[in-house]
C-alpha positions in Angstrom: 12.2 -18.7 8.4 11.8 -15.2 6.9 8.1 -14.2 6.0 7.8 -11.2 3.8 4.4 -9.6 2.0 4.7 -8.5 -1.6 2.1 -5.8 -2.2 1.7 -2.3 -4.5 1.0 0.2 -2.4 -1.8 2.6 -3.0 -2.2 6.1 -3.0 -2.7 8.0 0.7 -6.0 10.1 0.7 -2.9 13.1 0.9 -1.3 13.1 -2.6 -3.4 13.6 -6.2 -1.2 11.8 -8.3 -0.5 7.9 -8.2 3.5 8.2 -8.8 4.7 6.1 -6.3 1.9 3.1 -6.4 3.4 1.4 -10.0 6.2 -0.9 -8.1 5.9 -3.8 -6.2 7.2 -4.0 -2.6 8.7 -7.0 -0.9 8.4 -6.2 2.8 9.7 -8.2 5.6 7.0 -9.1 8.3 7.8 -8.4 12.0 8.8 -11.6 13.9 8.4 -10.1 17.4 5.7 -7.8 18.7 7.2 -4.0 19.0 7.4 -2.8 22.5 7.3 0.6 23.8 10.4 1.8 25.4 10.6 2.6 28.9 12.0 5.9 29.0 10.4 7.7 25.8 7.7 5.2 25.1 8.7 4.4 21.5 7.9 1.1 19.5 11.5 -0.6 20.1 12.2 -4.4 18.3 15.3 -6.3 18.0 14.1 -7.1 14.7 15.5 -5.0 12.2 14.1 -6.8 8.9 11.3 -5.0 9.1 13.1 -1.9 8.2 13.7 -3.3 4.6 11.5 -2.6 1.8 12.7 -3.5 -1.5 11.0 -2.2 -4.8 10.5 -4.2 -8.1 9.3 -2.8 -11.3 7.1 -5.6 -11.8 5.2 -8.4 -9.5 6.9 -11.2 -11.4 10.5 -9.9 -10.6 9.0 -9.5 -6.7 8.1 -13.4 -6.2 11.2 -14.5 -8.5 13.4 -12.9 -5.7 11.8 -14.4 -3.2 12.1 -17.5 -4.4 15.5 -17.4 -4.9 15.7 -16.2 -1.6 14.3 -18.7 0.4 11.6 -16.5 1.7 8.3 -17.1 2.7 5.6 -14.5 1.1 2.0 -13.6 0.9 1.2 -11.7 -2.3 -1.4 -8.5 -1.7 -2.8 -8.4 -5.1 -4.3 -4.5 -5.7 -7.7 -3.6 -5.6 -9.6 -2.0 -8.7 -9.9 1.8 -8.6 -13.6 2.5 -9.0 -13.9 5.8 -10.9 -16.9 8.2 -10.4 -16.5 10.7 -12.7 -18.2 14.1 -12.3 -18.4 17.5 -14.1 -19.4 20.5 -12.7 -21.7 20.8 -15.2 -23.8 18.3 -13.8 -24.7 20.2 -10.8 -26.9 22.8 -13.4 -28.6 19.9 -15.5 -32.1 19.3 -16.6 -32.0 15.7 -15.7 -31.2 16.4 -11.8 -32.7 14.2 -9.4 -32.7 16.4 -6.5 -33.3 20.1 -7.2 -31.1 22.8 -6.8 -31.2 24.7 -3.3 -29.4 27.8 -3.6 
């Protein structure tokens, strides 16, 4: 039985724009816990779905696939961007609640 997650992934604290967070991913989930190799001490698995991610343009066409695929998924529904928008204006205004200590 193949488990996969279907998520859209978010933007990393690294990049300004959000190009890369509009698809949906289908990613297989790990059936075996990674172990580090002996000699160089990487995460080795004889599972190679994990590897796989698969993009969809939309979350419908995500599940669909798996569905047709047989496989077992979670869906990771996004979370809402909360936007706190600031000018640098504000820092000089009249109506400032702490005062200016420059």
């Amino acid at each position: 039985m193949t488990i996969a997650k279907i998520y859209k992934p978010s933007k990393t604290s690294m990049q300004s724009g959000r190009a890369k967070s509009k698809q949906w991913i289908l990613e297989f989930v790990r059936k075996t816990p990674a172990i580090p190799e002996p000699l160089m001490g990487w995460q080795s698995s004889g599972d190679t779905q994990k590897q796989i991610k698969i993009a969809f343009s939309s979350k419908e066409a995500a599940i669909q696939y798996a569905e047709k695929q047989e496989i077992d998924y979670e869906l990771i529904n996004p979370q809402k961007r909360k936007l706190n928008i600031k000018s640098y204006a504000d820092n000089f205004s009249s109506e400032r609640k702490v005062s200016w200590t420059h």
